[in-house]
C-alpha positions in Angstrom: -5.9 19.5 -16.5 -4.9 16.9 -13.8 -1.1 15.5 -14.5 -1.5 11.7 -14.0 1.7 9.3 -13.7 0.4 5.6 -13.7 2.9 2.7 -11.9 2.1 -0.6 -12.6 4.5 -3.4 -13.3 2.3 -5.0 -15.7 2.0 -3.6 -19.3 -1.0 -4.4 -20.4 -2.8 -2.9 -17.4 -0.5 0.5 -18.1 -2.2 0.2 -21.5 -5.6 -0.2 -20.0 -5.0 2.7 -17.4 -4.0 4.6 -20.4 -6.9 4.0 -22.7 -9.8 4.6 -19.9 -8.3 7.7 -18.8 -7.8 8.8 -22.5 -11.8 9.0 -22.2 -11.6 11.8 -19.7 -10.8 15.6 -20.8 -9.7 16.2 -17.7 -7.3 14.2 -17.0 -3.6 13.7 -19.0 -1.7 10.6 -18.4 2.1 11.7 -19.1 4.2 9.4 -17.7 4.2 5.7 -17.1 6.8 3.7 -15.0 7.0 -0.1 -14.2 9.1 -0.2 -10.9 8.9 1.6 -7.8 11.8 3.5 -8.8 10.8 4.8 -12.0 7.2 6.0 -10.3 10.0 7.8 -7.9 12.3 9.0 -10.9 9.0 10.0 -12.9 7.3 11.9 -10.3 10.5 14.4 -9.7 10.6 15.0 -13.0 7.5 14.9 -14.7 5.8 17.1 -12.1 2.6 15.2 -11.4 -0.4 15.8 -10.0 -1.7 12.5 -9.3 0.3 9.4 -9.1 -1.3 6.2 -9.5 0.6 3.4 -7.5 0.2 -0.3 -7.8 1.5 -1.8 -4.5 3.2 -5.1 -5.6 5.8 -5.1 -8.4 6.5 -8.5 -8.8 9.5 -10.4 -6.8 12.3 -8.7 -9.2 11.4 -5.6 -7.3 13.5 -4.9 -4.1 11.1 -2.2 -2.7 7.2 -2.1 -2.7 4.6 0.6 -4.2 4.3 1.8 -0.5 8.6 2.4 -0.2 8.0 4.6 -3.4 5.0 5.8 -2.4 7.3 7.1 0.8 9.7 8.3 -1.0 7.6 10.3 -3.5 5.4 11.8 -0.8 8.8 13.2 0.7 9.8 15.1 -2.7 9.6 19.3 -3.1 6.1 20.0 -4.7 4.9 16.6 -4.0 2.1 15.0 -5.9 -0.6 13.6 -3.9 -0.6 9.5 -4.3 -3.7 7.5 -4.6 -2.7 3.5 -4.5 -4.5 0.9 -6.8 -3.9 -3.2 -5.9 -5.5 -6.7 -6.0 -4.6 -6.4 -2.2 -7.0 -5.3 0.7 -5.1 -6.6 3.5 -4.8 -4.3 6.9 -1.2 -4.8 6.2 -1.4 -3.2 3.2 -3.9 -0.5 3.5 -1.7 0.6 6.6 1.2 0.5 5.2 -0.2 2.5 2.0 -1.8 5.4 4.6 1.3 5.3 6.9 3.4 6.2 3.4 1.6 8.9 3.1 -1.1 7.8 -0.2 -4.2 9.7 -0.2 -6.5 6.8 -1.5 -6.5 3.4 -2.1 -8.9 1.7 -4.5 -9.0 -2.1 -5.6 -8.6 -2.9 -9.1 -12.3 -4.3 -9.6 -13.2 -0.5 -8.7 -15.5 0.5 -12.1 -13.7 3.5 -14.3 -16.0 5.9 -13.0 -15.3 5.7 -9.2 -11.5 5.7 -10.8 -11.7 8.9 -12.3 -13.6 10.3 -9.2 -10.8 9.2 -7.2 -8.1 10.9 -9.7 -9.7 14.4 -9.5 -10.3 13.9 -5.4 -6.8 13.0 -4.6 -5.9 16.1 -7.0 -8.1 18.0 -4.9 -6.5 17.1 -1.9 -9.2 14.9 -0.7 -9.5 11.1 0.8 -10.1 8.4 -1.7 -11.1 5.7 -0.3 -13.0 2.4 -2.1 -16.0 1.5 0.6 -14.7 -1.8 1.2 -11.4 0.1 2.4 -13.0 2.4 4.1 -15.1 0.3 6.1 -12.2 -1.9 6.8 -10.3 1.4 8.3 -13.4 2.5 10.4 -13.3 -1.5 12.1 -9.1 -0.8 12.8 -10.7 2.3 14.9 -13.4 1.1 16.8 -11.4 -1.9 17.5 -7.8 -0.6 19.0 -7.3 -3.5 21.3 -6.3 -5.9 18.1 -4.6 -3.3 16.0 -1.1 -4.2 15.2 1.6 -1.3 14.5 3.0 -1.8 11.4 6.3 -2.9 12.5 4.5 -6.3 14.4 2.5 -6.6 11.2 6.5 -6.7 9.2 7.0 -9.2 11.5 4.2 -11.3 11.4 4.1 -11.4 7.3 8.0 -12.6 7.9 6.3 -15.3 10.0 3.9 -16.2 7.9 6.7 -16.6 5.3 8.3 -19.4 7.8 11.3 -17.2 8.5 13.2 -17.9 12.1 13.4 -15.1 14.7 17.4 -14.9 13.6 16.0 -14.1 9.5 13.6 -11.7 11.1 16.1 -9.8 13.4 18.3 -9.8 10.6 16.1 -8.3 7.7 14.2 -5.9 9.5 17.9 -4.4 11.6 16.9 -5.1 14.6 17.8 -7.8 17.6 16.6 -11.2 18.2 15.1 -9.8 21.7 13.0 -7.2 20.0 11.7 -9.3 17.5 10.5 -11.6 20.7 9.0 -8.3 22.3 7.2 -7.9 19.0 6.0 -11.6 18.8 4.7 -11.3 22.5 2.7 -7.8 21.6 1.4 -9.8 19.1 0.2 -12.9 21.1 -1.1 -10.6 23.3 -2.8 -9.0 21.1 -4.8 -11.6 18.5 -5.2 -13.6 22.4 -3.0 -16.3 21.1 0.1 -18.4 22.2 1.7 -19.5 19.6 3.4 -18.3 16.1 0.9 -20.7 14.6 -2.0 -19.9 16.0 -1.4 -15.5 15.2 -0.6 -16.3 11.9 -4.3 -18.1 11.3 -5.5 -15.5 13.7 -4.3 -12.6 11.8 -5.5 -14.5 8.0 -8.8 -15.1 9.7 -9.3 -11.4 10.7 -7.8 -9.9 7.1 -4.5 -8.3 8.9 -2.7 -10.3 6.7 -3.6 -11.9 2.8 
């Protein structure tokens, strides 16, 4: 029987994670949580298998499905983490891999690639939904634009309108690196101007 912890800030999708999983013998939901730190709290104590992580928990959250995702990946006896969101950003599919999550499925997946997902990831195996996939497979074949995920922190807080001063200041580091990041950037999406990486990077999916 595979353990399944489900994290979703939203109750009524809990309730429908719950229900469609009921359907399969092989598979025992038993635990929920709704922030990242109850998925974290949960996993080290329920002993899960599988942990299914929602990436966004709403703005009352101070850390993201991928923070808990870290930080559940880093626990004795981990359980493997397979991530399901609205979001199919490269931001956030990076982010989600770098964490350490074994898949990453969208939430218009159908229940039966779901549950396939549920047993891989208990297997041990990649769970990836094709669109995801595909997406990945681009990242590699195309180095020369990838961003690391530090310049892609950057450019969301960008994107958000924040000052190089807010960005040096929430990410720890100085106002100089944040300008080194900005000109890997440029350099990178072959543009010149905050402006003009931000529509770059929306244009190209890096960011949502």
């Amino acid at each position: 029987m595979i353990r399944l912890l489900i994290a979703d800030d939203h109750p009524i999708v809990r309730a429908g994670l719950v229900a469609l999983f009921a359907l399969e013998e092989d598979i025992d939901v038993i635990a929920e949580a709704a922030t990242p730190d109850e998925a974290v709290s949960a996993a080290e104590h329920s002993n899960p298998d599988v942990v299914l992580m929602d990436l966004q928990f709403g703005a009352q959250a101070a850390t993201t499905g991928a923070d808990a995702t870290r930080r559940i990946r880093a626990l004795d006896a981990a359980p493997y983490v397979l991530i399901l969101t609205n979001y199919d950003s490269d931001a956030d599919i990076l982010g989600a891999v770098e964490a350490g999550a074994s898949g990453y499925l969208l939430k218009d997946a159908p229940p039966h690639e779901l549950a396939a997902a549920v047993r891989a990831a208990a297997a041990g195996e990649s769970a990836l939904a094709p669109v995801i996939a595909s997406r990945l497979l681009k990242r590699m074949r195309a180095p020369q634009a990838n961003l690391s995920s530090r310049e892609m922190q950057v450019l969301e807080l960008v994107a958000a309108g924040h000052s190089n001063t807010d960005i040096a200041t929430a990410l720890f580091v100085s106002e100089t690196t944040v300008k080194s990041h900005l000109a890997h950037i440029f350099t990178k999406l072959a543009v010149t101007s905050r402006t003009a990486a931000v529509a770059a990077a929306r244009e190209r999916g890096i960011l949502r």
